[in-house]
C-alpha positions in Angstrom: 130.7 170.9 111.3 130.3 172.6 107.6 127.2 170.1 107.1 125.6 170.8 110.6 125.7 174.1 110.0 124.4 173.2 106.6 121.8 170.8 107.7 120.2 174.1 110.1 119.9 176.6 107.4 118.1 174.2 104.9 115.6 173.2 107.9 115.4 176.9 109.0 114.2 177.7 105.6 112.1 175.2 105.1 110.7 176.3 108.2 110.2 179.6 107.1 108.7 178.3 103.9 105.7 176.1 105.8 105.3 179.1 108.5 106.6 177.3 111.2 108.8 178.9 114.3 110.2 178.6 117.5 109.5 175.1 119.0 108.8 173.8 115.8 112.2 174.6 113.5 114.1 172.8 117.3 111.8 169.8 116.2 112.3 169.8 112.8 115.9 169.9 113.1 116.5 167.0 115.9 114.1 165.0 113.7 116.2 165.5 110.6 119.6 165.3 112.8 118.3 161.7 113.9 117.7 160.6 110.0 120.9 161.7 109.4 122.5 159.8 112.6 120.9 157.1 112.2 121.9 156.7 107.9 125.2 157.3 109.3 125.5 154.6 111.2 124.0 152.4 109.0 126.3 153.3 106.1 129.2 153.1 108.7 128.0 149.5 110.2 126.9 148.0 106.6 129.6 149.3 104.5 131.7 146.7 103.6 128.7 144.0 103.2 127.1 146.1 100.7 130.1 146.7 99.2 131.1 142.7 99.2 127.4 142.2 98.1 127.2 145.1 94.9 130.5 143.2 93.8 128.9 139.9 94.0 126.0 141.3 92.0 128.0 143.2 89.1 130.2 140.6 88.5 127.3 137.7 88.5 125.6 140.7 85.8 129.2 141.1 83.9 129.3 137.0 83.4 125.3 136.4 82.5 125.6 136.2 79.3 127.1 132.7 79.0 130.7 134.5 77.9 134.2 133.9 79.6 134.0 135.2 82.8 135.1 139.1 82.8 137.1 140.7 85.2 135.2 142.9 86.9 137.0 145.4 89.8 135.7 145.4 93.5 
């Protein structure tokens, strides 16, 4: 709830900054609300894949160099 209420007073400002009011800031702020949703979800739905796959990646990166293979924590 801390970062909702966050999320309203950064838009609210911004809104004050560009002149905007009313309709506008409601706008602005179910526009950002959706980004946020929707990055949400996508962390939450994709999270251990990337994870899996950023291991993959930094230990393929760790071994490159033709050396014993390191042990690299996931």
């Amino acid at each position: 709830m801390a970062a909702l209420t966050a999320l309203r007073s950064t838009v609210a400002r911004i809104a004050r900054r560009l002149g905007e009011t009313g309709a506008s800031l409601v706008e602005y702020t179910l526009l950002v609300a959706l980004i946020a949703a929707v990055a949400i979800g996508a962390i939450g739905f994709l999270g251990d894949e990337a994870e899996s796959t950023m291991c993959n990646t930094g230990t393929a990166i760790a071994n490159a160099d033709g050396t014993p293979p390191a042990s690299v924590p996931c």
